[in-house]
Kinemage of the C-alpha trace (Angstrom):
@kinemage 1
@onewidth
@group {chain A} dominant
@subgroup {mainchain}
@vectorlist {calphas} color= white
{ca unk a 1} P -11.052 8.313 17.801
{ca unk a 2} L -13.938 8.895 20.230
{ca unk a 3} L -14.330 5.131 21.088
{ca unk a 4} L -10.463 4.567 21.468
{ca unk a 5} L -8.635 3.451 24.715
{ca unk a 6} L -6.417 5.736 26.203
{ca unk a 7} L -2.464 5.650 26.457
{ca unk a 8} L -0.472 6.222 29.022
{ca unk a 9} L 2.688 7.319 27.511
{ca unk a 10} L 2.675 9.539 24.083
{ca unk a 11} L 5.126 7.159 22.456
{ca unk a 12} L 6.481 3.211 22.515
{ca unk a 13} L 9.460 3.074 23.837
{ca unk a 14} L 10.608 0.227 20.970
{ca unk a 15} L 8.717 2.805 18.270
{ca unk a 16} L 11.384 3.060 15.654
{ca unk a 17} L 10.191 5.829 12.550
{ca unk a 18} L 12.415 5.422 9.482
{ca unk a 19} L 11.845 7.688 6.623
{ca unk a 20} L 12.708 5.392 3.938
{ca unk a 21} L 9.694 3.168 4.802
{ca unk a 22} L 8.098 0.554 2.031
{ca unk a 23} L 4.392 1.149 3.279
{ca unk a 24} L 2.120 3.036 1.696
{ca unk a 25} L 2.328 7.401 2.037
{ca unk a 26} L -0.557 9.443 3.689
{ca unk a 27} L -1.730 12.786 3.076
{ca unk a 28} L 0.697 15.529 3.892
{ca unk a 29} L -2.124 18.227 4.944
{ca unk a 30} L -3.457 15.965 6.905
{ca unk a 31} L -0.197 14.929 9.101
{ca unk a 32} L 0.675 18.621 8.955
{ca unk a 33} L -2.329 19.690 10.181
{ca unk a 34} L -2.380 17.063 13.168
{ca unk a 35} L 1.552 17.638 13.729
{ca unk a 36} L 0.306 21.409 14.346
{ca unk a 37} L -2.366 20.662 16.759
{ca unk a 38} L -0.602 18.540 19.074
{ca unk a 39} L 2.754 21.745 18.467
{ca unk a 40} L -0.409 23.574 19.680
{ca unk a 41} L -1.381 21.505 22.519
{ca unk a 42} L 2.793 21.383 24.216
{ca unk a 43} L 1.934 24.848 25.330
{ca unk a 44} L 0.078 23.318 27.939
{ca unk a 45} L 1.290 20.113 27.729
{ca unk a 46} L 5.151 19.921 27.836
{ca unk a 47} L 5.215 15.988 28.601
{ca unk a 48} L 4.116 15.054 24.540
{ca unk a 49} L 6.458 17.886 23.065
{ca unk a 50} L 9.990 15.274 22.528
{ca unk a 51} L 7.358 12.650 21.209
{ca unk a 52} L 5.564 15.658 18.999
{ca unk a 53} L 9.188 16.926 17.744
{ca unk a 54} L 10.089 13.501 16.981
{ca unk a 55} L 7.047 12.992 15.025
{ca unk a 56} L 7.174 16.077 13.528
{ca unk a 57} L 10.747 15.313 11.551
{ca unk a 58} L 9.121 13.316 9.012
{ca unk a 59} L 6.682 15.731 7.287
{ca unk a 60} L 7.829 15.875 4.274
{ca unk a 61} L 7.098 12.385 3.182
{ca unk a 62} L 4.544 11.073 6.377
{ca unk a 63} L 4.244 7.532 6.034
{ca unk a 64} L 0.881 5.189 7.676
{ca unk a 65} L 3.108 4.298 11.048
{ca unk a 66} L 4.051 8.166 11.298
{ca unk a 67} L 0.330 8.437 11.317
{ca unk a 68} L -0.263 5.976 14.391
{ca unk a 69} L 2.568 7.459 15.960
{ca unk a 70} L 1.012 10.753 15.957
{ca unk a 71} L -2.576 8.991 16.384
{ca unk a 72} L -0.964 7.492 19.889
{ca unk a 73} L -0.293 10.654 20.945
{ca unk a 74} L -4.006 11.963 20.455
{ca unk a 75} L -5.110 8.738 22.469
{ca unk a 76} L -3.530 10.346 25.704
């Protein structure tokens, strides 16, 4: 992530999530674990925390474009 550009919004504003997505499932620790740092980070950072929430909702059963969705969010 170190040699990615930088975003100027935390999400797309045509991003649609689904949960009952046909791509392939990522690791749940993983999302969880990222999901909590960036829960973390909206104490001092209240402009991600609807795009963090959003992202967030879909835990159970993360799916890759979860994964860039929270991966955008890192990228501010």
């Amino acid at each position: 992530m170190g040699d990615s550009k930088p975003m100027t919004t935390p999400m797309s504003t045509n991003t649609a999530l689904d949960a009952d997505e046909d791509v392939e499932a990522v690791d749940q620790k993983e999302f969880r674990g990222m999901i909590g740092s960036l829960l973390y980070l909206t104490a001092t950072w209240p402009n991600i925390q609807f795009a963090v929430c959003l992202c967030a909702r879909y835990q159970a059963s993360p799916r890759t474009s979860h994964r860039q969705a929270v991966k955008r969010i890192f990228r501010l």
